[in-house]
C-alpha positions in Angstrom: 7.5 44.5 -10.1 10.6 42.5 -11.6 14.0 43.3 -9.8 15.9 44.6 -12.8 19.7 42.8 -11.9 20.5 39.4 -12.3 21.4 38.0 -9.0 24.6 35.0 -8.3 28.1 34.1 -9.8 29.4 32.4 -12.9 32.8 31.3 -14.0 35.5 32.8 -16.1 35.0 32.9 -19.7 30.6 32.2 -18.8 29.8 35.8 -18.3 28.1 35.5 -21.5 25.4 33.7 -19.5 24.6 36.3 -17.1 24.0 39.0 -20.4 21.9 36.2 -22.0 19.9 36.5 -18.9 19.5 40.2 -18.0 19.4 40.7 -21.8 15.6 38.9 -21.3 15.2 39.5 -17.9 11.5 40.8 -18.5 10.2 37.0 -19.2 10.6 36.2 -15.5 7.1 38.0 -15.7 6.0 39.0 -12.5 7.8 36.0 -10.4 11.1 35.1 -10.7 13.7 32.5 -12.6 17.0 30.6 -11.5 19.6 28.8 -13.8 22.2 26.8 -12.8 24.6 24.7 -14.2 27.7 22.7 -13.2 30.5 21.2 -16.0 31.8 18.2 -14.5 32.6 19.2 -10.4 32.9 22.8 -11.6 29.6 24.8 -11.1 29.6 27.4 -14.0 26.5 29.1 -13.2 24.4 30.0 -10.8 21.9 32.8 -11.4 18.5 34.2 -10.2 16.7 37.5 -10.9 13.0 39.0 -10.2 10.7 38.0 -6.7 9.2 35.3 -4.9 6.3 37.4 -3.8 6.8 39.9 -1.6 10.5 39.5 -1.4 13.5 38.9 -3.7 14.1 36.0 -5.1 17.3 34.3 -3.4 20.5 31.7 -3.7 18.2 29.4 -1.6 14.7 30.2 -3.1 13.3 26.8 -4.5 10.2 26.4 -7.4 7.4 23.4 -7.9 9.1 20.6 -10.9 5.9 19.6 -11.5 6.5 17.3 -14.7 10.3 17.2 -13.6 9.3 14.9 -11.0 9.3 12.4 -12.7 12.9 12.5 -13.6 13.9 13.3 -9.7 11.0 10.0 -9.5 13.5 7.9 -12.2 16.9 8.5 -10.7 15.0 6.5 -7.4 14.0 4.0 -9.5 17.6 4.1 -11.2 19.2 3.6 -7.8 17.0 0.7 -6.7 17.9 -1.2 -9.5 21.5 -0.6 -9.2 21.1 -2.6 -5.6 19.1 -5.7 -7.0 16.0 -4.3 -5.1 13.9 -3.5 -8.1 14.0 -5.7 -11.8 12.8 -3.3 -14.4 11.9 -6.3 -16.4 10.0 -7.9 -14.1 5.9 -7.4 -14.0 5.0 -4.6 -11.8 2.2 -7.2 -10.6 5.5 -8.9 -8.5 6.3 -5.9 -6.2 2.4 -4.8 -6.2 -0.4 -7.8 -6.5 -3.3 -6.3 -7.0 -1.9 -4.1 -10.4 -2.4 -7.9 -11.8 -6.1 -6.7 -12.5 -8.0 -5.8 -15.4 -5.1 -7.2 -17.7 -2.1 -5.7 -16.7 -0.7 -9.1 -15.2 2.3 -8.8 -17.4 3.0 -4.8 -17.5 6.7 -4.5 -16.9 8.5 -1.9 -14.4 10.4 -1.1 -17.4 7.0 -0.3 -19.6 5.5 2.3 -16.3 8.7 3.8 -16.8 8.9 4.0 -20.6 5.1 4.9 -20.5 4.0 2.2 -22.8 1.9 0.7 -19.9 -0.8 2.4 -20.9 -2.6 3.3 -17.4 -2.9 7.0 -18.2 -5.9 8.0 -16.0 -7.4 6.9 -12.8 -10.8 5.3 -13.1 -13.7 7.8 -12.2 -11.2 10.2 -10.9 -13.8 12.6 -11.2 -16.3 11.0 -8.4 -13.6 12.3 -5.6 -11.1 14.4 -7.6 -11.1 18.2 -8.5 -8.2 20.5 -10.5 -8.1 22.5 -7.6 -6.6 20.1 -5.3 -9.4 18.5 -3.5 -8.6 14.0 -3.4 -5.2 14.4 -4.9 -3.9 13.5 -1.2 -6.1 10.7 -1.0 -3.4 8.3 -2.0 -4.9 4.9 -1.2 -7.9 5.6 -2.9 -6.0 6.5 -5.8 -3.5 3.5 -5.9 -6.3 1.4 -5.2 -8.3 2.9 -7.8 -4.7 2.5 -10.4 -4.9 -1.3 -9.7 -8.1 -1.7 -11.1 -7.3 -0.1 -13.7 -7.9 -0.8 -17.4 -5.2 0.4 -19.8 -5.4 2.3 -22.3 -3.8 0.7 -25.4 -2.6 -3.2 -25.1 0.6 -2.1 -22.8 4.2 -2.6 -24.7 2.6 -1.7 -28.4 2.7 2.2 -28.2 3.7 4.8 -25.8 2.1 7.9 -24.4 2.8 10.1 -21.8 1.5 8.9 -18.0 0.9 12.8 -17.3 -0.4 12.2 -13.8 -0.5 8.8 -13.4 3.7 8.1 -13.3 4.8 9.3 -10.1 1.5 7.5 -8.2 2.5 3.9 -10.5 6.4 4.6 -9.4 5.5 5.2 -5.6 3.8 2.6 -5.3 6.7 0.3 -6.9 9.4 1.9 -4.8 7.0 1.6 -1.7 6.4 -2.1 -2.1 9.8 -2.8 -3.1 11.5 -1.1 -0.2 8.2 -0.5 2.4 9.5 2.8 2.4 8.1 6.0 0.3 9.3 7.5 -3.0 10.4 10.8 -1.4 11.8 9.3 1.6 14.4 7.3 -0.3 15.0 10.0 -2.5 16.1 12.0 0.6 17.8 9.3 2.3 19.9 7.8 -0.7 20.4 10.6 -2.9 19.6 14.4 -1.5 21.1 14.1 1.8 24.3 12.6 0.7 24.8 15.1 -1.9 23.8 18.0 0.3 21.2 18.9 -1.9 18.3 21.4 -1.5 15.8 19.3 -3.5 12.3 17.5 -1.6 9.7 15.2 -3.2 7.1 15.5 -0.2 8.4 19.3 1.0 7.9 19.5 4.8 6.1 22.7 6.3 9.2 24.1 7.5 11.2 24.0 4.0 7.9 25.6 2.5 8.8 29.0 3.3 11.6 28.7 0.7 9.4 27.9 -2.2 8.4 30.9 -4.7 4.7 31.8 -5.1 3.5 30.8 -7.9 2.3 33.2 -10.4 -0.7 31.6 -13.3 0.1 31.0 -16.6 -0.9 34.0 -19.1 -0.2 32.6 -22.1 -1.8 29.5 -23.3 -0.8 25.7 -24.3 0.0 25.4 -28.0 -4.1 24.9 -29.0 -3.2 21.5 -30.1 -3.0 20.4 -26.7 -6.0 22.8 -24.9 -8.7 21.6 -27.1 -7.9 18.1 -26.2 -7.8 19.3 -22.5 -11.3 20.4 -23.2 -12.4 17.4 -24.8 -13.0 14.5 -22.1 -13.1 12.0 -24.4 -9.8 12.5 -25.5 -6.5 11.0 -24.1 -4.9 13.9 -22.8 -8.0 15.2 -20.8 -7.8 12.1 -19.2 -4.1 11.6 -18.3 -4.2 15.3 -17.1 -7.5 14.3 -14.8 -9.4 17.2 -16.6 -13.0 17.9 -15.1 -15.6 20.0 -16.5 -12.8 21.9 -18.7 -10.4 22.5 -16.2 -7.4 20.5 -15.6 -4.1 20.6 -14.0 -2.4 23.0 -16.3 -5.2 25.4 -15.2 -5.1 25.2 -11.4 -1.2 24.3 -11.4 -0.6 27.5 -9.2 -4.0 26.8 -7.4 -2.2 23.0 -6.2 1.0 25.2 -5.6 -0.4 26.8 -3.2 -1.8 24.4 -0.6 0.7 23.4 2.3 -0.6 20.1 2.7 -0.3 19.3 -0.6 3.1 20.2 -0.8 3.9 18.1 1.9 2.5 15.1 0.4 4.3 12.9 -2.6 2.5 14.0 -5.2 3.5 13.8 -8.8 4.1 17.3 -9.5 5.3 18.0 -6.2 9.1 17.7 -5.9 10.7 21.5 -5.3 14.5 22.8 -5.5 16.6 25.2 -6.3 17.9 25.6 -9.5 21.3 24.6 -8.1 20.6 21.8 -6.4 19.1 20.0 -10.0 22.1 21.2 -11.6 23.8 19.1 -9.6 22.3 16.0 -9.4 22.2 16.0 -13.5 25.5 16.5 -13.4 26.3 13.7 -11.3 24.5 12.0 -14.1 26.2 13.7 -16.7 29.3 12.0 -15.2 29.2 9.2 -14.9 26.5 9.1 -12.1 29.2 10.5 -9.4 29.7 13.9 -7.7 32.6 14.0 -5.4 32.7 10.8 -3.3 29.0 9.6 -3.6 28.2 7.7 -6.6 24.4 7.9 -7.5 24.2 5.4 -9.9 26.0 3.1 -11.9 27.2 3.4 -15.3 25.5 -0.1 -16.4 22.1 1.4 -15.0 22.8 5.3 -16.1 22.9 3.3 -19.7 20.3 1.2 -18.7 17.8 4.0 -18.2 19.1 6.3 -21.0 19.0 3.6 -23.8 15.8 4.7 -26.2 13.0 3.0 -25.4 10.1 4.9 -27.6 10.7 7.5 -30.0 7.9 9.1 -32.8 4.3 10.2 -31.8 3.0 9.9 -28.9 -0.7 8.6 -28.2 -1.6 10.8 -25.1 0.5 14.2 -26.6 0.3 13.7 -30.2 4.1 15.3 -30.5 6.8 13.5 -31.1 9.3 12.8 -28.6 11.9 10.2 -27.2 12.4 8.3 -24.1 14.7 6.1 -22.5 13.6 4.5 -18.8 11.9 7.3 -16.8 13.9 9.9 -18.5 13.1 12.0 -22.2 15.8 11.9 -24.4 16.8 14.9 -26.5 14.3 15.4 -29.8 16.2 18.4 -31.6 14.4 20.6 -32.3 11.7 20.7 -29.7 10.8 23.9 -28.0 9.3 21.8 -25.0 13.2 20.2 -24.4 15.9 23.2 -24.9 18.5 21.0 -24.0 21.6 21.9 -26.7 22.7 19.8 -29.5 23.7 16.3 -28.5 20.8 13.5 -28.8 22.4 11.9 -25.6 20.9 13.9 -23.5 18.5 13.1 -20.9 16.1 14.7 -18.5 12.9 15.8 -17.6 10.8 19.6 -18.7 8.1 20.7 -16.2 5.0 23.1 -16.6 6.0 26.3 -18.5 9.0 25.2 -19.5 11.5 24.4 -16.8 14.0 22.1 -16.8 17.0 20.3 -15.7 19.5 17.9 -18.1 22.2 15.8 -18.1 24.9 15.8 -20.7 27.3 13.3 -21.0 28.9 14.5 -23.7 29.7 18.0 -22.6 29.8 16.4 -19.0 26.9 18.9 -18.3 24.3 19.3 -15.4 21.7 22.2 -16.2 18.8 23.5 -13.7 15.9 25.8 -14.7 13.2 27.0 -12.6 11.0 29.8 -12.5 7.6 30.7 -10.4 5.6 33.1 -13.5 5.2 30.2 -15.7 4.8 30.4 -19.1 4.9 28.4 -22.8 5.9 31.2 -24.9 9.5 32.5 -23.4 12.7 31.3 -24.7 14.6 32.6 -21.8 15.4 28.9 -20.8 16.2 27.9 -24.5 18.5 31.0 -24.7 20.3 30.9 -21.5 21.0 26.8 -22.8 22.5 27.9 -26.2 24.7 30.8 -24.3 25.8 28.3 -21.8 27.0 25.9 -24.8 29.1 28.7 -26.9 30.8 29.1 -23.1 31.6 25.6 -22.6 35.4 25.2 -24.7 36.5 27.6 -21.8 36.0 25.1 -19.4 
């Protein structure tokens, strides 16, 4: 059962947040939720109510991004460029040879990230993969696999999400670039020197932090879950769908397995709410908090300039994206990010989130471990936090 108090602190003049929480603290289902969110070096919130299994949900307890790795995924990118190590326009073919293949000799760093490469799916994924976990670790075989890869549509002409396929293209990039790994320089360059309780590759011993996941009980919009179903289609294919099942499916299945926590994969990167807060606001900032400086200016503008924007060939929604990053698309239940189109970040399964607003100067984390499609406790706790923000 839910605890019925909303857990944490917020500034003067955000108490309004906290209400806005307890006020719909039955959507935290039978798991639990955290919000955070910091207005330039000030944190304003930081909340959490209901369990992470057996035990209360606490400051510390941390949740699965999924999709909102990519965005942790972006910033390493981001940083990379910002020393000269990576070129976004370059080919991709140039840090990774053998991507040449199958006509992708000329697919930019900038189009993976954009995802107008069009290398959605992994070619017969199905001969060694399964939606409940079972070759996702098998990362050679599946980069290999990537480089032989035929794309989709002819890369640069449209764009559609790279569900699956992102964080494996992006690793691989960082990994040739810098022979080191995509979480490892996420936690050398960026997490350890902000202190920050965020993991892309969560070791054994950080695991016990992580909420339980609890399954979905209320579906994707049927738009989306007939084309799941259908194998033909686009989206079965990005999401590595097999015999009707895919990732959305099994998510708390994958959630579940220690060694797949451990390993970089691209749903995996787990945090608190707090800690996401505050590496979107360092964003939202001009890409400093305190005395470390994440990234640039020229490359926060860089990544958040629009890239793509209308429908989307994988999704069939609309939506907007700048280098690695979606870009606000008011109004979109799937990005409750407030009112300014500047915004950037990433959503993960069942709606979580975390943002960066340069306008308001605005870092926002949302987690929770019930997932689900239908609650706008996210959505509403974002609005509340906006009618707070003149007190600042």
């Amino acid at each position: 059962m839910t605890a019925a108090v909303v857990h944490g602190d917020v500034a003067a003049g955000f108490e309004p947040v906290r209400e806005a929480f307890a006020q719909r603290l039955k959507e935290v289902g039978d798991g639990g939720a955290a919000f955070a969110a910091v207005v330039e070096d000030k944190t304003v919130a930081d909340l959490w109510a209901g369990r992470a299994g057996q035990e209360p949900w606490r400051r510390e307890t941390r949740a699965v991004w999924h999709a909102g790795t990519k965005g942790f995924s972006a910033i390493v990118v981001a940083r990379l460029v910002d020393q000269g190590v990576i070129d976004v326009d370059a080919p991709v073919a140039k840090y990774w040879p053998e991507f040449a293949a199958a006509g992708k000799a000329d697919i930019t760093v900038a189009q993976v990230l954009s995802h107008r490469s069009g290398v959605i799916t992994i070619p017969g994924y199905a001969e060694f993969m399964k939606p409940n976990g079972q070759g996702w670790d098998k990362t050679e075989e599946i980069v290999r696999r990537l480089a032989s890869a035929k794309p989709a549509w002819p890369p640069g002409t449209a764009h559609g999400y790279h569900g699956l396929t992102f964080v494996w293209l992006v690793g691989e990039i960082v990994r040739r670039a810098t022979g080191k790994t995509l979480g490892t320089v996420l936690r050398e360059q960026i997490t350890t020197p902000l202190g920050l309780e965020l993991d892309l590759g969560t070791p054994s011993d950080r695991q016990r932090l992580l909420a339980p996941p609890v399954p979905c009980n209320d579906p994707l919009p049927e738009v989306l879950t007939s084309k799941l179903k259908d194998p033909s289609t686009l989206l079965s294919q990005a999401f590595l769908a097999v015999d009707g099942e895919d990732f959305h499916t099994t998510a708390h299945v994958l959630d579940s397995q220690p060694h797949l926590l451990e390993a970089e994969l691209p749903y995996g990167a787990t945090s608190t709410a707090r800690a996401a807060a505050f590496l979107w606001g360092a964003l939202a900032n001009g890409g400093r908090r305190g005395s470390v400086q994440v990234l640039s200016p020229k490359t926060l503008k860089l990544f958040t300039t629009e890239t793509s924007t209308g429908r989307d060939l994988v999704v069939g929604m609309n939506s907007r994206r700048g280098l690695g990053f979606s870009l606000a698309v008011p109004p979109d239940g799937f990005h409750p990010w407030g009112p300014h189109s500047e915004t950037f970040g990433h959503t993960g399964l069942g709606i979580q989130f975390g943002f960066a607003d340069p306008v308001s100067h605005l870092g926002v984390g949302f987690i929770r471990s019930h997932y689900s499609w239908r609650s706008q406790l996210g959505k509403d706790l974002v609005d509340t936090l906006y009618s707070c923000v003149g007190h600042v």
